[in-house]
C-alpha angles and dihedrals in degrees: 000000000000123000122209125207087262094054097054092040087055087050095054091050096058088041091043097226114150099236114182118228093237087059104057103073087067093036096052076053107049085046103049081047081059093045095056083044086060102042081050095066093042082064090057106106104231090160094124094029106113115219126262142172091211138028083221120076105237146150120225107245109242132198132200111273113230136142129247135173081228092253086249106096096140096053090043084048094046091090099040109128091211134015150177119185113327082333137121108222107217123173131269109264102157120054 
């Protein structure tokens, strides 16, 4: 696919990027050079590819999940603005 001065100004625009007029021209050209790249790789048969989500063969590590109030009440409380107890003190917003 090949890209034309217009094209790519119309593309900075949308993108709002500031492109001078002087850089479209290499920049058409280094776009239209991405986009064969591209169409390449849609010619590349991965019909019998399964999918992954990495090249190397691994298990993702999992911990137990349980729920904690973190053991740390006094440094989580440390900015609060306001407490009471082991509290944060918000204001009232429903009557």
């Amino acid at each position: 696919m090949s890209l034309d001065e217009a094209t790519v100004a119309r593309i900075a625009r949308l993108a709002r990027i500031d492109v001078p007029e002087a850089e479209l021209a290499p920049l058409a050209g280094e776009l239209s050079h991405i986009l064969g790249w591209i169409e390449q790789l849609g010619e590349v048969d991965t019909q019998d590819v399964p999918p992954m989500t990495s090249v190397v063969a691994m298990r993702l590590a999992y911990r137990e999940d349980k729920v904690t109030d973190g053991g740390r009440p006094d440094d989580i409380l440390a900015n609060a603005p306001e407490r009471q107890d082991d509290y944060f003190v918000v204001p009232k917003v429903v009557e």
